[in-house]
N, C-alpha and C positions, 0 to 999 in steps of 0.2 A: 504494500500500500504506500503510495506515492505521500511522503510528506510535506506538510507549507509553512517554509523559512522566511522571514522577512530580515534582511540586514539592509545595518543603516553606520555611517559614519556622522558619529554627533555632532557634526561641521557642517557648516557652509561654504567652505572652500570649496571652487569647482574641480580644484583636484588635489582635496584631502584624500590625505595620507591613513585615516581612519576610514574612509570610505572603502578605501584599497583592501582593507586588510581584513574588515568586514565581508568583503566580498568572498576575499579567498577563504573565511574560513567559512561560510556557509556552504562552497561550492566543496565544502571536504567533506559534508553529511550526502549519505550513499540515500538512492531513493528519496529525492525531494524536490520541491519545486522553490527557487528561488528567485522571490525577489525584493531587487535592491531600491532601497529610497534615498531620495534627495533631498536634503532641509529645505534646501532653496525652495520646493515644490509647497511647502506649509508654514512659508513666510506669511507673520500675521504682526499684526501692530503690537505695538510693548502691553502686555498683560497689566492693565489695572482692575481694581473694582468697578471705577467709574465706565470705562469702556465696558464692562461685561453688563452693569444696569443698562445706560443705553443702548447697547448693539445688542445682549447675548452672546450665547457664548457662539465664540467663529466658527464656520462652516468646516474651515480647514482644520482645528481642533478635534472636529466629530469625523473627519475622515477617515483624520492618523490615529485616533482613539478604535476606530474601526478594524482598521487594517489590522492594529494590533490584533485586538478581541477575534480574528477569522488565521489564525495562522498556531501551529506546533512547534516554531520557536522563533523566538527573538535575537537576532545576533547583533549589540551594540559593540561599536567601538569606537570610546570616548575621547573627544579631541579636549586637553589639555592648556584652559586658558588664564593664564597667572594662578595655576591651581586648581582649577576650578572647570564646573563646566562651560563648554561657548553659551556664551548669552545668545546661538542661533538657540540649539536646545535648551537653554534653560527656560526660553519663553514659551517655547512647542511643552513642555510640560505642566509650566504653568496656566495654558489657557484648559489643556487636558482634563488635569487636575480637575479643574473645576466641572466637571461632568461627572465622573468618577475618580478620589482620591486613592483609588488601587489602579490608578494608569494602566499599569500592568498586565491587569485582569488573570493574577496567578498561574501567567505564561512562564513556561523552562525560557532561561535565558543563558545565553554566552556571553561572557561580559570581556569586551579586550579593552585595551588602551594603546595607544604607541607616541613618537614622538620622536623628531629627530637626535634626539638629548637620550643618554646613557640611562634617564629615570624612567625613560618609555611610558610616560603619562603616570605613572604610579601613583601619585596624590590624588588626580581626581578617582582613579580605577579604585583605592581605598575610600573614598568617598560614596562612590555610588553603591558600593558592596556592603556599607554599613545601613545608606539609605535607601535603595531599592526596591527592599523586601517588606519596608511601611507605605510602599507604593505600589504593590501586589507583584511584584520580579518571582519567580522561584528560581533563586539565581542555582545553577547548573555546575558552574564551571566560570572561572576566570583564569584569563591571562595577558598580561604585558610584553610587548615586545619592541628592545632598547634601541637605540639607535635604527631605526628604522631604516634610512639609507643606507645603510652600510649590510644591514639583515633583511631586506625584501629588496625580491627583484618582480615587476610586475608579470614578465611568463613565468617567471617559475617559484613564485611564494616566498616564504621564508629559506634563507639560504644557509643560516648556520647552521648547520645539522642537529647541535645540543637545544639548540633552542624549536628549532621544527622538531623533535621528539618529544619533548616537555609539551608545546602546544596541540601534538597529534595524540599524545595520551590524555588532553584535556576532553580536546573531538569525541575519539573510539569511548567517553566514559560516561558521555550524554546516551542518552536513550531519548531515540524520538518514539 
């Protein structure tokens, strides 16, 4: 039975680095259909209260709240901004949220991070893996991968071997 993966790079860059990496590891689960989303595609105005009394909550909010809710996993990989998440995702959650405060919807998730820096996103990846799972994540499996330039090549994935073994017994330990 064919499974349905959505991955996403929590970036707006059009050619983030988390998107990349996103991609490959969804394209690593055997039997499934994936696909990949673009922030840019659920660009919404800055979340406040007052925009959600007057407008309601945005259209584009109830889509990505959607798409989550119709899929057998979730594969983020967080883009790392002074710390933290990009304020592209932190707004796509925050308008979320407010529909459902389990975002989530107690979907298995792959949680990665990278970054062209030796910390491979580590700060935010500790961050969402503490915070996630009050946002309905059933987080699965995480992983960081450092230096990203120098450890991914776009045909052929992760290139250091030590590090593509650690990430591919993260993969084979999901159960879709």
């Amino acid at each position: 039975m064919t499974k349905k993966i959505i991955a996403f790079g929590a970036s707006s860059s059009k050619n983030s680095i988390n998107k990349q990496l996103a991609t490959y590891a969804a394209q690593q689960f055997k039997n499934s259909n994936v696909e990949v989303l673009d922030l840019n595609d659920y660009e919404m105005p800055i979340f406040s209260v007052d925009k959600e009394k007057e407008n309601g909550i945005h259209a584009l909010a109830h889509d990505f709240y959607n798409k989550l809710g119709s899929v057998d996993l979730i594969v983020i990989s967080l883009a790392e901004h002074n710390g933290a998440y990009s304020t592209a995702f932190k707004n796509i959650l925050d308008w979320t949220s407010r529909i459902n405060a389990k975002t989530f919807q107690q979907k298995p998730m792959l949680l990665l991070a990278t970054s062209p820096g030796a910390r491979g996103g580590s700060t935010v990846l500790e961050i969402a893996k503490n915070y996630f799972p009050y946002q309905g994540a059933d987080i699965k499996g995480s992983f960081s991968l450092p230096s990203f330039n120098a450890n991914f090549d776009s045909e052929k994935g992760i290139t250091n071997e030590e590090l593509k073994n650690q990430f591919l017994e993260i993969v084979n330990s999901i159960e879709l």
